[in-house]
C-alpha positions as CSV (number, residue, x, y, z in Angstrom):
1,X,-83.7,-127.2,100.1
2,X,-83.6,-123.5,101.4
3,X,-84.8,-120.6,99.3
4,X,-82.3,-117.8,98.5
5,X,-83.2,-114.4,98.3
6,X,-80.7,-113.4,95.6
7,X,-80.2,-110.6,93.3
8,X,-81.4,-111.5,89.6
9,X,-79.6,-108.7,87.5
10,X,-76.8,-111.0,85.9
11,X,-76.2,-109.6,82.8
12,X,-73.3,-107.1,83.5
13,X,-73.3,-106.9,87.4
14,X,-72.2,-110.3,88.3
15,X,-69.5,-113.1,86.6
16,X,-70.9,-116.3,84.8
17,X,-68.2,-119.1,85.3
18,X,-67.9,-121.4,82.2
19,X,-66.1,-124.8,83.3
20,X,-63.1,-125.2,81.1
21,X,-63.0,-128.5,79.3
22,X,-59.1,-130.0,80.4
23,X,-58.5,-133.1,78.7
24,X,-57.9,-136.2,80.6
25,X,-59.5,-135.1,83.7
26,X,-61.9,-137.4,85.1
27,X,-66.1,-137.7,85.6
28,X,-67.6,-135.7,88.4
29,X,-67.4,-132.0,89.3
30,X,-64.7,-130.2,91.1
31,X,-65.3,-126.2,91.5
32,X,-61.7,-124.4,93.7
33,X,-62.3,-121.3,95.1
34,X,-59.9,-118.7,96.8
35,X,-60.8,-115.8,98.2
36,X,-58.3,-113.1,98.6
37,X,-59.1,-110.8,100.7
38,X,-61.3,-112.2,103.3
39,X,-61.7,-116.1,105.3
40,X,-65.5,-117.1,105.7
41,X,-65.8,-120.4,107.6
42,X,-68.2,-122.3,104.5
43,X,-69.1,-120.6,101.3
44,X,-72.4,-122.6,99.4
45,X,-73.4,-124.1,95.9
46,X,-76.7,-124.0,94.6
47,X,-78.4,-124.2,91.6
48,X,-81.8,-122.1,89.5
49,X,-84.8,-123.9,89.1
50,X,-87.1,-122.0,87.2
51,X,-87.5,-118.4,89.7
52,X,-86.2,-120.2,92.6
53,X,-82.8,-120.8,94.0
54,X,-82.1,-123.5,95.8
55,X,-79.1,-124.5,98.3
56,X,-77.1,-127.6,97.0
57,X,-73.9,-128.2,98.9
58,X,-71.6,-127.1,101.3
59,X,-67.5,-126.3,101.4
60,X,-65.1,-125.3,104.0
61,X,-62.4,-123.4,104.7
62,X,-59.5,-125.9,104.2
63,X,-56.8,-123.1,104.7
64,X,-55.3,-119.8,103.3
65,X,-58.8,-118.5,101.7
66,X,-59.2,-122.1,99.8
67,X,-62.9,-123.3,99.3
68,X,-63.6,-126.9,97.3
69,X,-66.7,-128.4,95.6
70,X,-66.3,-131.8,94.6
71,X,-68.3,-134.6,94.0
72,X,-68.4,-138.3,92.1
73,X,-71.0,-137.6,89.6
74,X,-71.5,-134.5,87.2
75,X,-74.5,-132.1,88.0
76,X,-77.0,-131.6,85.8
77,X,-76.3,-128.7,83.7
78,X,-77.5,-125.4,84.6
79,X,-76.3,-122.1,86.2
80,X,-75.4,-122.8,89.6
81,X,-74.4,-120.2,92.4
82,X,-71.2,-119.6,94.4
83,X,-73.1,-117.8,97.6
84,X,-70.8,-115.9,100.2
85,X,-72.6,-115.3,103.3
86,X,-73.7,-113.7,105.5
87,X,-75.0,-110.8,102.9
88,X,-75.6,-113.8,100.3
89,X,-73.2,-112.1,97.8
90,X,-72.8,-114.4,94.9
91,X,-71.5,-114.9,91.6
92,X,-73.0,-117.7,89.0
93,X,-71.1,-121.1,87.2
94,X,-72.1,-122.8,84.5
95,X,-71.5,-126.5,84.6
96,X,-72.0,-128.3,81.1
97,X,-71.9,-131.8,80.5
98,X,-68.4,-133.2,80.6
99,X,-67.0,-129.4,81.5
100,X,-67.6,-129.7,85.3
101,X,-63.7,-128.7,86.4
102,X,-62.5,-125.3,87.5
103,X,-60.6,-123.0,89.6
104,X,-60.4,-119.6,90.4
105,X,-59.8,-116.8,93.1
106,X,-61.7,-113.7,93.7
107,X,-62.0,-111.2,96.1
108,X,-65.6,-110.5,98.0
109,X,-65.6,-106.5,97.7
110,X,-65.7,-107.0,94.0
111,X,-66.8,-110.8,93.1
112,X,-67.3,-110.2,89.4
113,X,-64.3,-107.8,88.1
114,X,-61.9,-109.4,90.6
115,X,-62.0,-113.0,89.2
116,X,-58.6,-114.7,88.0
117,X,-59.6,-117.7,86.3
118,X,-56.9,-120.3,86.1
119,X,-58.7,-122.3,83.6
120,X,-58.1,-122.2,80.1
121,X,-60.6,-122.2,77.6
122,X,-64.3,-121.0,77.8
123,X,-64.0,-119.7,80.6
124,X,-61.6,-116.9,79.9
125,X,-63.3,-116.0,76.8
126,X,-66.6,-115.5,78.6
127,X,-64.6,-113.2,81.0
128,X,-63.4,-111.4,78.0
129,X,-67.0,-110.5,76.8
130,X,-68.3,-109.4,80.3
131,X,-65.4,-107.2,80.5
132,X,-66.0,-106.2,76.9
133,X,-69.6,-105.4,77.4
134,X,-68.6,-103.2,80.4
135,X,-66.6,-101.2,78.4
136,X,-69.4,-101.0,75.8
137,X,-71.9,-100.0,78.0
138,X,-69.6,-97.0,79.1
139,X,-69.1,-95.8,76.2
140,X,-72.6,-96.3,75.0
141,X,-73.3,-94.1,78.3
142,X,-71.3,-91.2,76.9
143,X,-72.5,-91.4,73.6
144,X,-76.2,-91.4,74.7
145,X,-75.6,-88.2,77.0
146,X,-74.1,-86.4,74.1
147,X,-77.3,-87.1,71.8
148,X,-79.5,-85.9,74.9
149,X,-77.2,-83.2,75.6
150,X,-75.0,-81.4,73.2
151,X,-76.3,-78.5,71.2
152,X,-74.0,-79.2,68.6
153,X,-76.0,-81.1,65.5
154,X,-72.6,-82.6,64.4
155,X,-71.9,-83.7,67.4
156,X,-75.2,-85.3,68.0
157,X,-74.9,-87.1,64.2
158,X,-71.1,-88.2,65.1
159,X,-72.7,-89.8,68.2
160,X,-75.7,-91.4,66.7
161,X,-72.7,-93.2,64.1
162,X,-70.9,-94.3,67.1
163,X,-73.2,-96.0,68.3
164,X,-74.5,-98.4,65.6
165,X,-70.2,-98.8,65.4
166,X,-70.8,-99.6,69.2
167,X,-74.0,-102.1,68.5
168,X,-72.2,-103.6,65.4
169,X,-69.3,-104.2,67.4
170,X,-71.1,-106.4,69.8
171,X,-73.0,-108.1,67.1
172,X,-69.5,-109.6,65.8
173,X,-68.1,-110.2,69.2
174,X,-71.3,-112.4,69.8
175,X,-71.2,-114.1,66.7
176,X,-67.5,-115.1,66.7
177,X,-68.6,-116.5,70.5
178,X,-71.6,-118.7,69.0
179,X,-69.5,-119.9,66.4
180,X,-66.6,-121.0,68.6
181,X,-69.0,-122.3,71.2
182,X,-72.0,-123.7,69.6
183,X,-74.2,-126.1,71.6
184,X,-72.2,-125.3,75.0
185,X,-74.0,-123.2,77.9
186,X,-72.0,-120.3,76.6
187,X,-74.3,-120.6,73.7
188,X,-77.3,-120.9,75.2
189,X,-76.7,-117.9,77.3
190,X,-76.1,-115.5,74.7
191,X,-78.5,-116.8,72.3
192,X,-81.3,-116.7,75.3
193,X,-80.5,-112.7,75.1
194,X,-80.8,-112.1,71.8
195,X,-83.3,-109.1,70.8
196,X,-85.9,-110.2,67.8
197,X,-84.7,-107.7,64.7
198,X,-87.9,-106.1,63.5
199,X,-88.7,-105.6,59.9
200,X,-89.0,-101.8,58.6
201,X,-93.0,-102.6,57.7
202,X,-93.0,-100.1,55.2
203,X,-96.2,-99.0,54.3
204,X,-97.6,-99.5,57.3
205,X,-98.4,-96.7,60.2
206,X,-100.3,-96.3,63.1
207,X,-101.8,-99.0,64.3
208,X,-101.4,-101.3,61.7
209,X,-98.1,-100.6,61.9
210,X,-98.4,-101.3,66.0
211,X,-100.6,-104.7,64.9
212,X,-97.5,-105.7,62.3
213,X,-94.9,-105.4,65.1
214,X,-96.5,-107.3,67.3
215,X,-97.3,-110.1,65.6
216,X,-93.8,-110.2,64.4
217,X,-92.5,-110.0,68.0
218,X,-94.8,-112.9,69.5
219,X,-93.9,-115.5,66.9
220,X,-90.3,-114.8,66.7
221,X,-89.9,-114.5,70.1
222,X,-88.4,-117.9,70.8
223,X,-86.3,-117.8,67.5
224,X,-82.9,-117.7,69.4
225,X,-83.9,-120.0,72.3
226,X,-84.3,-123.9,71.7
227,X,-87.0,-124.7,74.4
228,X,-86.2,-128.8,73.9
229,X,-82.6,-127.7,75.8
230,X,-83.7,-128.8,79.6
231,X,-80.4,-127.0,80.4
232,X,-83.3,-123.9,80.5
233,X,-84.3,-125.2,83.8
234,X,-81.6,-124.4,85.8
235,X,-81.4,-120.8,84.2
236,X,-82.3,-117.6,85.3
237,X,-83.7,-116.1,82.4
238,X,-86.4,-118.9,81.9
239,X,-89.0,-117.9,83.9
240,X,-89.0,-114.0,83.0
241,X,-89.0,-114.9,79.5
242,X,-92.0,-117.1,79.8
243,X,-94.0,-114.3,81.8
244,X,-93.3,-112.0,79.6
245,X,-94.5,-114.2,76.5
246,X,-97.5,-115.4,78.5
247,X,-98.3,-112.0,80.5
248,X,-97.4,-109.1,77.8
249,X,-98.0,-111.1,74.4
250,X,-100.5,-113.3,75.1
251,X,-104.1,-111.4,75.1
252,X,-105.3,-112.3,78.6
253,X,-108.5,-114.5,77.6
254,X,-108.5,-118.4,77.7
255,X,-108.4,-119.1,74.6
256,X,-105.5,-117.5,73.7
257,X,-103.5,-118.0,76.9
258,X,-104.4,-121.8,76.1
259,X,-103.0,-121.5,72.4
260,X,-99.7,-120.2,74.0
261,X,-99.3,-122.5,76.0
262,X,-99.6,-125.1,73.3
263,X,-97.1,-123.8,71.6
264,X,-94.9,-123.9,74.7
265,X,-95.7,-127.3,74.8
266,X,-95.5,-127.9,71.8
267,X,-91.4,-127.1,71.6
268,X,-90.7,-128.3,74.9
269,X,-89.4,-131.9,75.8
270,X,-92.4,-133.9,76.9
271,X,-89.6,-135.9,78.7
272,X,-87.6,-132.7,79.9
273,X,-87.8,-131.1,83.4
274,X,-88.8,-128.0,81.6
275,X,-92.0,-129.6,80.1
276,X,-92.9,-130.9,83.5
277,X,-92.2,-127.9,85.5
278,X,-94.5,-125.1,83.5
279,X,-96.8,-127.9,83.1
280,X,-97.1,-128.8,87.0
281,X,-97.1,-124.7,87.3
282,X,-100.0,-124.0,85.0
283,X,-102.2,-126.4,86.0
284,X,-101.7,-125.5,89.9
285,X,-102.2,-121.7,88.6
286,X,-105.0,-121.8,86.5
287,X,-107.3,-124.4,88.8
288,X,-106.9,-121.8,91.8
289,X,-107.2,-118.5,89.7
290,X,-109.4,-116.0,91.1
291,X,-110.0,-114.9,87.2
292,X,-113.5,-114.9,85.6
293,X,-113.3,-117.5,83.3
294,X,-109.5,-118.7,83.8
295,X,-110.9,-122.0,84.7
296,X,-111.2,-122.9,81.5
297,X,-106.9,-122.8,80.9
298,X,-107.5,-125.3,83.2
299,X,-110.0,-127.3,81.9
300,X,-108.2,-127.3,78.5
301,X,-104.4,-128.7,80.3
302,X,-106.7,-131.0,82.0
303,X,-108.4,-132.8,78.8
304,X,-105.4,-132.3,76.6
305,X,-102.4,-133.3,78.5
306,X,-103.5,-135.1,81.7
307,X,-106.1,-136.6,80.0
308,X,-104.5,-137.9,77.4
309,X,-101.5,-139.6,79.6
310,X,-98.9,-136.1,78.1
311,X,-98.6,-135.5,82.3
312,X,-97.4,-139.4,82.7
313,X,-95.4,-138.4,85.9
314,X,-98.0,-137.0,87.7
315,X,-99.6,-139.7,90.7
316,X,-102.8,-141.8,89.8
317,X,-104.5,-140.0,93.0
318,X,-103.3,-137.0,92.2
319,X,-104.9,-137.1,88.2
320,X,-107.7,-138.8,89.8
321,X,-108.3,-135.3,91.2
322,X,-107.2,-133.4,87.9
323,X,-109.8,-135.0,86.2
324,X,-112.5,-135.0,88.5
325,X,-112.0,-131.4,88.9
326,X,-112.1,-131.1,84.8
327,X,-115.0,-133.0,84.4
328,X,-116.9,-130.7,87.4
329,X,-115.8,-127.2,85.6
330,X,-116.4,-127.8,82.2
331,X,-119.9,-128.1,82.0
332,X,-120.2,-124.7,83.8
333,X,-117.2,-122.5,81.9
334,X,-118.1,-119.1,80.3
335,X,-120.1,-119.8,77.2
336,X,-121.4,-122.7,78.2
337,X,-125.3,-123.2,79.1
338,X,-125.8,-124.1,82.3
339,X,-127.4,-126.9,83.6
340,X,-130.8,-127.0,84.4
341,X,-132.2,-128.3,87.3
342,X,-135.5,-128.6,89.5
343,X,-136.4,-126.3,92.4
344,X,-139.5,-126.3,94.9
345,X,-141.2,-122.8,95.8
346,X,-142.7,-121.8,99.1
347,X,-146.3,-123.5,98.4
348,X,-144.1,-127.0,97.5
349,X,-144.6,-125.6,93.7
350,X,-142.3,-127.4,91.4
351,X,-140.3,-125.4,88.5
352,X,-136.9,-126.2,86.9
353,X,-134.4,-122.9,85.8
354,X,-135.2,-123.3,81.7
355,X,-138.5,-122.3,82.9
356,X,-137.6,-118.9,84.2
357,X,-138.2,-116.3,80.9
358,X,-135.7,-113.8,80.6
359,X,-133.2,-112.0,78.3
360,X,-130.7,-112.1,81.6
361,X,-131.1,-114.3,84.6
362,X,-128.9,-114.0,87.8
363,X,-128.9,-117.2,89.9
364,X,-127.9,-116.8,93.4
365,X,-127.3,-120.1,95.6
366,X,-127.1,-118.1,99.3
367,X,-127.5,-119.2,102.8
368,X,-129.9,-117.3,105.3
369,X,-127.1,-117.7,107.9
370,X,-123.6,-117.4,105.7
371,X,-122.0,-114.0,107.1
372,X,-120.8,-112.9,103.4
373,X,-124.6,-113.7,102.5
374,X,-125.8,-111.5,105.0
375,X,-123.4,-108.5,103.7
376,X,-124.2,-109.7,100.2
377,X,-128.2,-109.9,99.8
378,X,-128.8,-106.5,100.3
379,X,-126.9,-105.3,97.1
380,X,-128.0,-108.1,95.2
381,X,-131.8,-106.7,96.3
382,X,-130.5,-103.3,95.0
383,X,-129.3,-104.5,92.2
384,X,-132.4,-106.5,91.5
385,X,-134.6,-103.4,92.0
386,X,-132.7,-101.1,89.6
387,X,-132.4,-103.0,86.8
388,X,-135.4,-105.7,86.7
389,X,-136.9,-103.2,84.3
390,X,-134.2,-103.7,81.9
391,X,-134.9,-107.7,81.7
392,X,-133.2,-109.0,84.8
393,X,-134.5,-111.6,86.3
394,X,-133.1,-113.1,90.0
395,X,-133.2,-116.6,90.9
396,X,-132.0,-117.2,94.5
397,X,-131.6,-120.8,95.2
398,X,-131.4,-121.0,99.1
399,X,-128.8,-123.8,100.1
400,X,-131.0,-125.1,103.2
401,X,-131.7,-128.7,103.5
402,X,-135.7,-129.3,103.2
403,X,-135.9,-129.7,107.1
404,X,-134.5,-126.0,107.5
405,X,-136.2,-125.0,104.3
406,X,-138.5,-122.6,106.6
407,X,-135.2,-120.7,107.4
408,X,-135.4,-119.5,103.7
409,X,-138.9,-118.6,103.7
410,X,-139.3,-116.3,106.8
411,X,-138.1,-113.2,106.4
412,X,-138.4,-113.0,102.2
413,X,-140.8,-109.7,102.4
414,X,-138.0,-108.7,105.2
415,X,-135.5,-109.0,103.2
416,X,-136.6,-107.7,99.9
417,X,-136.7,-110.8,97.8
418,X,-140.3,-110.1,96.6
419,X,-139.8,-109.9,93.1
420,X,-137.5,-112.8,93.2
421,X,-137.7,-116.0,91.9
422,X,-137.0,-118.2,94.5
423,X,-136.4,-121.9,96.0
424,X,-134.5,-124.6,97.0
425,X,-133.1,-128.1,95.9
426,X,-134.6,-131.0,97.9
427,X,-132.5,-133.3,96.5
428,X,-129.1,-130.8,96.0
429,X,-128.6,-131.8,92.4
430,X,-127.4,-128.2,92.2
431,X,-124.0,-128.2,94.3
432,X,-122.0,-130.4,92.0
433,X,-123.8,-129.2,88.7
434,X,-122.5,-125.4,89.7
435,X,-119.8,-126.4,92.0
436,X,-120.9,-124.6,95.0
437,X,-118.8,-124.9,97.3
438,X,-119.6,-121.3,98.8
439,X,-121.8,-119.1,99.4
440,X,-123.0,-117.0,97.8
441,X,-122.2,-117.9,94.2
442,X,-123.7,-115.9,92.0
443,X,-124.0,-116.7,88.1
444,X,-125.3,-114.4,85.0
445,X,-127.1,-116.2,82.1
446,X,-128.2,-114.6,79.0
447,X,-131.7,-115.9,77.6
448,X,-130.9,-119.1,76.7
449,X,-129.4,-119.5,79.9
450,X,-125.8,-119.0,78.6
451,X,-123.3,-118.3,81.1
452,X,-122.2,-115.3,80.8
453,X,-119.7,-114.3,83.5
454,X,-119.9,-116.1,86.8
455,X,-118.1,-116.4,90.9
456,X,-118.6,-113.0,91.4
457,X,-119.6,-110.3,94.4
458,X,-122.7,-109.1,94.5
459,X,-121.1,-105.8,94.2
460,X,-120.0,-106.5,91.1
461,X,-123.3,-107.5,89.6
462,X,-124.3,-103.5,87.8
463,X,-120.4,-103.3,86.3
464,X,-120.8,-107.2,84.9
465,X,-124.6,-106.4,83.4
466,X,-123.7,-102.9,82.4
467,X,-121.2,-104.7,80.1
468,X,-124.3,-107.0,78.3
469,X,-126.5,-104.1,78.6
470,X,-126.8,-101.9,75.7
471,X,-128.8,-99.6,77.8
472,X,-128.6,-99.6,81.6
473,X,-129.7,-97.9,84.8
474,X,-126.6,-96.4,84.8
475,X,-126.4,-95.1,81.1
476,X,-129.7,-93.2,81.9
477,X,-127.9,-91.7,85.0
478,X,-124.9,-90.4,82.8
């Protein structure tokens, strides 16, 4: 299926084509098209999935501008896309179940305002409230530049009246169309643009005010859109109103992009494509984020869904994988304390990392010959330098096998690792207890070796302590 690289602003710019229910038709789909004013040798159908678009079928000219979709079995229902090429101009149908017939003529310069529907029903009324909105949205235009405008206070108030006339009016229009079309796509669509009506919060100001009106917001956000209705999938709304939920409401920390997602979950059909889909997605996102901590999000889908048999379509090699990840990361996420293990000094002295006595502990795992390493070790010496008096230890774990061991030793006075702590693994216990799969991986623990942050530059080591630190090198310096 090919990509399209379509134009998403669908509100008032382009048509949505409700199939008209004609009795005594039979199963399948059947979409007519004519265009007046111009003969392309195919037009397209395809179909949203989420943010993508994907192609679906093919019609050709059969004569006199006449295009035709057909087919023995009903599509799933969705929003699917008429697509004129070669500038991919489109305009987008929705096909509900049994309400898969329709026919209509248009004209390319103008898709949307040029449309003749020849079906009764739905989809003539949705036609009615595009064009309706239009001519709201003009005259909402004019009243808005008189209230920027006009230096006339009356003319201001009059204009301010207007417009709640203007906003009430489209209240009623949309309620007469929910009414009339409950449970069809129509309703969905509508519904799925419904703004949440805030509360006055009297009382309140300021931030508490600010607080109030968000917590509102987040947890009536979904009020007007029934995430169980799979029809969602083939929208394309879906996916800007679950960023928006999960970027701009959802405090960007695990724990709380875990709770939202729950609650996604949570009112999704664990049947559904939807469920699947924004599962599938968050899992694949979370395990690769380059995020401090993220890898907990996905750590918690893992245990709670795949786990648990709640991802039952996904592959027994492919959980296999999941899990194994899972059980690898969470030992080692933020918060955590991290593993000890054992470590042999130059001298073959034996010590393990709970020995090492310090309120903050940076263990380095680096390779004498990794390139980064070579870029790396000489700000993690600086860093070392400046703030050991401020209780920073570094433990640099050299990832050398035992008979290159010597390669670690050589140049430590060289390389400014004297007032380091360091050693190596014999038996390399420590690359599946920290997951190094890298070098240099670089890990902060607290005093009782809590991890603290973790996966990050050596660059970033005085901006990550400075945050622990109630008094730092760099305090001193301000």
């Amino acid at each position: 299926m090919n990509d399209l690289p379509l134009m998403r602003n669908w509100l008032f710019t382009i048509a949505i084509l409700w199939l008209a229910t004609v009795s005594g038709w039979s199963q399948g789909y059947q979409i007519d098209v004519e265009l007046r004013d111009t003969v392309l040798s195919e037009i397209y159908l395809g179909y949203h999935y989420a943010d993508k678009q994907y192609i679906l079928d093919t019609a050709k000219h059969i004569g006199d501008g006449h295009y035709q979709f057909t087919g023995a079995e009903e599509r799933k229902p969705g929003v699917y896309l008429l697509v004129f090429p070669p500038n991919n101009l489109y305009l987008e149908v929705l096909l509900d179940e049994g309400e898969q017939k329709i026919k209509f003529s248009t004209e390319t310069s103008d898709l949307s305002t040029q449309i003749d529907v020849k079906t009764k029903g739905q989809t003539r009324a949705f036609y009615e409230y595009i064009a309706f909105l239009r001519k709201q949205k003009k005259k909402a235009a004019e009243l808005s530049a008189t209230q920027n405008n006009s230096q006339d206070s009356l003319a201001k108030a009059q204009a301010v009246a207007a417009q709640k006339n203007l906003d009430d009016e489209v209240s009623a229009y949309q309620e007469k169309l929910l009414e009339d079309y409950e449970g069809s796509m129509l309703d969905l669509v509508i519904s799925s643009g419904l703004q949440v009506q805030m509360p006055e919060f009297a009382g309140l100001s300021g931030n508490q005010k600010r607080q109030a009106q968000y917590r509102y917001y987040k947890e009536h956000y979904w009020d007007h859109v029934d995430l169980s209705d799979d029809r969602l999938i083939r929208t394309p709304f879906i996916q800007s109103k679950v960023d928006a939920y999960m970027s701009n409401l959802t405090p960007q920390v695990p724990d709380s992009i875990a709770a939202s997602l729950d609650y996604l979950f949570s009112r999704m059909d664990p049947d559904g494509d939807l469920y699947r889909h924004y599962m599938v997605k968050y899992v694949n996102e979370y395990s690769a984020s380059k995020v401090v901590g993220m890898d907990a999000v996905f750590v918690h889908l893992a245990e709670n869904y795949y786990r648990t048999g709640k991802a039952h379509w996904t592959p027994e090699e492919n959980l296999s994988k999941i899990l194994k990840r899972s059980s690898t990361l969470q030992p080692i996420l933020l918060g955590k304390t991290a593993p000890d293990f054992t470590f042999v000094q130059p001298g073959d002295s034996t010590h393990t990392l709970y020995e090492v006595e310090s309120p903050y502990t940076i263990l380095i795992f680096w390779d004498p010959d990794c390139g980064v390493c070579k870029k790396a070790m000489p700000e993690a010496v600086a860093f070392g330098k400046k703030y050991r008096d401020y209780g920073v230890q570094i433990v640099g774990i050299c990832t050398k096998r035992k008979k290159d061991v010597e390669d670690c030793w050589s140049d430590i006075a060289e390389k400014g690792l004297d007032n380091w702590i360091v050693g190596y693994d014999p038996r390399g216990l420590y690359k599946p207890l920290y997951d190094v799969t890298a070098t240099p991986m670089i890990y902060v623990l607290d005093e009782d070796k809590v991890i603290l942050s973790k996966r990050i530059a050596a660059s970033q080591l005085e901006e990550v302590m400075d945050i622990f630190l109630d008094e730092s090198p760099n305090d001193m310096q301000r």
